[in-house]
N, C-alpha and C positions, 0 to 999 in steps of 0.2 A: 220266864217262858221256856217252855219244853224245844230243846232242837230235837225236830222229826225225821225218825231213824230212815237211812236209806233206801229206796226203793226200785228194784230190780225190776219189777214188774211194770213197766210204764202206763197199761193199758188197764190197772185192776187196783182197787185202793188200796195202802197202804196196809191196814189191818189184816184185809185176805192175804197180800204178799207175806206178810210176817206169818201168818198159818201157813199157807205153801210152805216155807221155808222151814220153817220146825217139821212139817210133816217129811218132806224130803230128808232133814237131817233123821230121822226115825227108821230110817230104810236102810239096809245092808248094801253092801256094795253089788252082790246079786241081782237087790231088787232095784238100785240106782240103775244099774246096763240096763234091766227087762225095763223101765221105763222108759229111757231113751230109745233103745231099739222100735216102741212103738210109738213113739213121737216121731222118729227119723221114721217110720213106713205110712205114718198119719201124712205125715210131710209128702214124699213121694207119692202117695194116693192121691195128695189134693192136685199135685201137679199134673199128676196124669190125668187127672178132674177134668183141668184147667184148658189144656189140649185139644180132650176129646167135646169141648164145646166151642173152643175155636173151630176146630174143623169135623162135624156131626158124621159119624161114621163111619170112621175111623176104624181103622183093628185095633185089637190090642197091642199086638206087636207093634204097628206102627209106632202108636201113642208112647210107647215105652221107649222105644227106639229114638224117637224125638227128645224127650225126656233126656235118655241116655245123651245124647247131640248135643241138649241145651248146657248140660251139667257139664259136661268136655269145655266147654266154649269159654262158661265161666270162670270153671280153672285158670283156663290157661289166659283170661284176664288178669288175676289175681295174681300169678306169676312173674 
């Protein structure tokens, strides 16, 4: 019986992860940052998402600002 290669991806089967994965390896180190950087602002978007439906109304600033609060707070949990 086959042991089934590791999987990174908890939430996606295994076969997609193993394509992610070669496709990632595919990518220069350029295009590895430009994807993160749009993951990491994907990310930050949904939070500010997240915010502006807890509290309907919101500015932007605000929203960011909290944002900016929650991520401080976290830190300096992890500290």
């Amino acid at each position: 019986m086959a042991v089934p290669e590791e999987n990174f991806f908890g939430d996606t089967p295994n076969w997609r992860s193993q394509q992610m994965i070669a496709l990632w390896r595919r990518f220069t180190l350029d295009q590895r940052a430009e994807k993160l950087a749009q993951l990491f602002d994907a990310g930050r978007e949904l939070m500010i998402a997240g915010i502006k439906l807890r509290e309907p109304g919101i500015p932007e600033i605000i929203a960011r600002t909290r944002l900016s609060q929650l991520l401080q707070e976290s830190y300096k949990r992890k500290t």
